[in-house]
N, C-alpha and C positions, 0 to 999 in steps of 0.2 A: 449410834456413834456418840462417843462422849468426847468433848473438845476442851482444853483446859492451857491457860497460858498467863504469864503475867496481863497482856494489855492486849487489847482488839479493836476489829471493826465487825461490824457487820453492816450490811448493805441488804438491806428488805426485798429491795425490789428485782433483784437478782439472788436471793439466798445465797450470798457468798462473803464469807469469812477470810478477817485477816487478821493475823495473831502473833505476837511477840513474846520471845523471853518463856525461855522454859519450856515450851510447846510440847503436849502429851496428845496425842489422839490414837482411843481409842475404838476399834470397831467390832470389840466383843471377843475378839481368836488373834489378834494384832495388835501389837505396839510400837505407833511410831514416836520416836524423839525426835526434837530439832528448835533449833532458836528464832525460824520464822517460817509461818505457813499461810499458805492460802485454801482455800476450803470453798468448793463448791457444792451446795444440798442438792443442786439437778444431776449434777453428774459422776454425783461420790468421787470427785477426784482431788486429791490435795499434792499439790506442787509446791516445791522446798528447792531452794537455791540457795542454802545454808548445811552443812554437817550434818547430816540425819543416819539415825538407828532406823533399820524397821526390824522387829522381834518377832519371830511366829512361831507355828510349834516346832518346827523344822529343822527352819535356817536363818540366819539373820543376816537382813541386809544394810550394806553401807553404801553413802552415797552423799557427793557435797551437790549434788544439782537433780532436779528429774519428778516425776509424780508418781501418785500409787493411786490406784482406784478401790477405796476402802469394800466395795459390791462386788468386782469380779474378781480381786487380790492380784492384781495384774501390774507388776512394778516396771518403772524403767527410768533406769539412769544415765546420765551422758556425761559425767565426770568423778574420778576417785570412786570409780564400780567396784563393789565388791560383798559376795555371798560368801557366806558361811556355813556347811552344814554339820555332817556327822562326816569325820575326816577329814570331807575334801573344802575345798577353799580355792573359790573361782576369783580370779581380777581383769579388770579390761578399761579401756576407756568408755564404751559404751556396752551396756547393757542392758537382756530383756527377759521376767521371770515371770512365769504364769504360774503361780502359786496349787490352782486345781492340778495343773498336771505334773507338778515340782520340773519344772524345766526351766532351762536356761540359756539363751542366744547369745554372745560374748563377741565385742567387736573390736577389734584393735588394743595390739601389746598386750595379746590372751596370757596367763599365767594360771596353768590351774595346779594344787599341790593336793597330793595325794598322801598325807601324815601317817596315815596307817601304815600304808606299803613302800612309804619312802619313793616317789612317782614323783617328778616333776616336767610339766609341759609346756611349752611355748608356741605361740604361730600368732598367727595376725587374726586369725576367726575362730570360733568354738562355742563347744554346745556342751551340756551337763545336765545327767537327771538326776531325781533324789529320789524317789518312787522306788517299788519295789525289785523294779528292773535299774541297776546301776551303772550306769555307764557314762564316757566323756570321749571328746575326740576334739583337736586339735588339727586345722589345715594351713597352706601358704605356705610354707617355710617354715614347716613341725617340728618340734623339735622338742622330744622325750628323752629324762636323766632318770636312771631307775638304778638305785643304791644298791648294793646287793654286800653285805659283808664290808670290810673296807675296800672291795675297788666298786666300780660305775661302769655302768654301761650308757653310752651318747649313742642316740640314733634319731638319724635325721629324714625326714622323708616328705616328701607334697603333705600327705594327710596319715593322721596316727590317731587309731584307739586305741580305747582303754575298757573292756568289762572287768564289773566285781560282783564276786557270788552273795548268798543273803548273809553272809558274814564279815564282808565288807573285805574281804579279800581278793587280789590279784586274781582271775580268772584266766584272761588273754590279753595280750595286746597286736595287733595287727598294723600294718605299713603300708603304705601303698606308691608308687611311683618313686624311684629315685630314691631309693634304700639306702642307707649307711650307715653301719656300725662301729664305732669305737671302740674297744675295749685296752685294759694293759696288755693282755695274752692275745689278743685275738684282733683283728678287722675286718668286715666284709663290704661286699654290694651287691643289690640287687636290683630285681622292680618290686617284688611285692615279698612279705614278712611275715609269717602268723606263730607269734611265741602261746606254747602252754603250760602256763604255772605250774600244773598237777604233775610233768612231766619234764618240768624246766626244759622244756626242749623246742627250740625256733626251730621252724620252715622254712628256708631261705625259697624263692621260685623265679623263674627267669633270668635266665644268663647271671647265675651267682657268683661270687668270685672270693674268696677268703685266704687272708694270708694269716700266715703264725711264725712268726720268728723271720726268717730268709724265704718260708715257706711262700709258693703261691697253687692253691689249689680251683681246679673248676670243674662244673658239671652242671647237667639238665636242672637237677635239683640235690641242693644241701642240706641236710639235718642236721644239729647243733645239737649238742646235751651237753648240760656242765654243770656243776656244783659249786658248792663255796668255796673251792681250791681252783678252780677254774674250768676249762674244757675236759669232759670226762669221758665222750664220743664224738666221733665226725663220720656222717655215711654220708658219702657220693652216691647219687640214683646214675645212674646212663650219663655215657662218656666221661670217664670220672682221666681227672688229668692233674698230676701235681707236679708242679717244677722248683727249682731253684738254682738261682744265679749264680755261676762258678767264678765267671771272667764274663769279659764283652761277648766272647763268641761262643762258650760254655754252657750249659746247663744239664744240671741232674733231671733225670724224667720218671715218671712215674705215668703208668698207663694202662686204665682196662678198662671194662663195662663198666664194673661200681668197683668201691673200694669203702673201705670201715677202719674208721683209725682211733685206734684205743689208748688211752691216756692213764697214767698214774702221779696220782699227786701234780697233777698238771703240768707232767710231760710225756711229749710222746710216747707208749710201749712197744707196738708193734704196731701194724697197717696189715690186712688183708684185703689182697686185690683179687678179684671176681670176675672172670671172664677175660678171653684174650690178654692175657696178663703180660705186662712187659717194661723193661727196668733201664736205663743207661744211668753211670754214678761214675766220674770223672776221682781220679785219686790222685792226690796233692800229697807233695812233699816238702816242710817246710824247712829251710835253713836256719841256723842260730840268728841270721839276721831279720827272720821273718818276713822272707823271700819264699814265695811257692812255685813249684816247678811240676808240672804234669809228669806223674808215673806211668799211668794206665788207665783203665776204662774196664769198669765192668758192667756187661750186660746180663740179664733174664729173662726166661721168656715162657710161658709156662699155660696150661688153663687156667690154674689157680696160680697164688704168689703169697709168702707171707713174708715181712721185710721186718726186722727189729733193730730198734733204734736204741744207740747209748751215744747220751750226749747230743742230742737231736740228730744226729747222723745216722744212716744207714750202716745196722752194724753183723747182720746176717743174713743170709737173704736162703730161704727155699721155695723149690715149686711145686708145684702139686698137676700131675698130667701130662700131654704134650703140647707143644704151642700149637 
């Protein structure tokens, strides 16, 4: 180790170093800065309660308080945390990096940003690696902003990951407890989440429930796919159920085993409903005054069902079978 500062101490009888002004140490693969250090020779560790850089090949860490073990490269900070690697960029009030195994423990007011894929995450706890396997995850009151184009997607959930493949790319992100999605076009909930990049397409699971517009749709399980126009599919697995609110006591229904709803340029085109298929649609008539007054009611009832929408409404409706 090479130790280098404007002004010191050193103390013989404990091999321990104290150094001002300018302060460089280093231990041959690391460089720390800082304007004042203390320096232990039994136990390679130097603790800074001043501004400090540490440089590695890596990542580079920041921190105004904390020590680093120049022999095991095992850092930890407890105030202004903060790592830096290739993209991503951890912050916390406390934190703890084991350098051999590029990882990271992050405690409190976690922030970690994900530059490359436009990622940003929040919670109270989190971890990060840098190794050849890349991944992050955020828990407590998670809370993932993932840019997509000019809109965002907010999802909040107990605990969120994040994988990225060896090119530093979005792989998956997963959810778990207490789901929530944001979108301009779209909102969901659930318990648990699993999005896949390759296939832009979220896994909603457990009592899903997504609304789109007036829309509220539910089922066992929800598939999501969308593009950078917005929602491009939506499949209902089992019990698949859509409604919307007419009036207090009104609602249009939609109803079958599954159902598949096909979008263009991010609006509804048509819906195919799949097994025991079946329709109520309430028809309104509006005065000049923009007063509605119930006309009729059309129902369907079919094995199959295919329903097209203009103007997000139900605008023909055929069946396919008998009910």
């Amino acid at each position: 180790n090479i130790l280098i500062g404007d002004d010191g101490y050193y103390y013989s009888d404990s091999d321990f170093f104290e150094v001002f002004g300018n302060v460089v140490l280093d231990n041959g693969s690391d460089l720390l800065y800082t304007d004042s250090l203390q320096y232990s020779m039994v136990t390679n560790v130097a603790t800074f309660v001043s501004p400090t850089t540490i440089k590695g090949d890596s990542v580079t860490i920041y921190s105004s308080m904390g020590h680093y073990n120049t022999s095991t490269k095992y850092a930890v900070s407890y105030s202004s945390s903060k790592v830096c690697g290739s993209n991503v960029q951890v912050q916390s009030d406390t934190m703890y990096y084991d350098d051999n195994i590029q990882y990271i423990i992050a405690q409190g007011n976690v922030f970690i940003q994900d530059s490359l894929n436009d990622l940003f995450c929040y919670g109270r706890y989190g971890e990060s690696t840098y190794d050849s396997v890349r991944m992050f995850m955020v828990t407590d009151s998670a809370l993932a902003i993932y840019v997509e184009g000019v809109d965002s997607v907010f999802m909040h959930a107990d605990t969120i990951w994040a994988g990225l493949d060896t090119l530093n790319n979005i792989q998956f992100i997963s959810a778990s407890n207490k789901v929530k999605i944001f979108r301009s076009d779209i909102q969901a909930m659930c318990d648990s989440l699993y999005y896949v990049a390759s296939d832009s397409a979220a896994w909603l699971y457990n009592n899903p429930v997504i609304w789109y517009d007036s829309y509220q749709a539910v089922a066992d399980t929800i598939k999501l796919v969308h593009d950078t126009i917005g929602v491009r599919l939506s499949f209902l697995y089992s019990d698949a159920f859509v409604s919307e609110k007419v009036d207090s006591d009104r609602y249009n229904q939609i109803k079958g085993r599954s159902a598949v709803v096909y979008f263009m340029s991010g609006e509804p085109w048509y819906a195919d409903v799949l097994g025991s298929a079946q329709m109520v649609y309430f028809i309104l008539d509006e005065d000049e005054n923009g007063l509605q007054s119930l006309m009729g009611v059309n129902t369907g009832f079919g094995s199959n069902m295919r329903i097209y929408f203009q103007d997000r409404s139900p605008n023909r409706l055929v069946t396919y079978g008998n009910p």
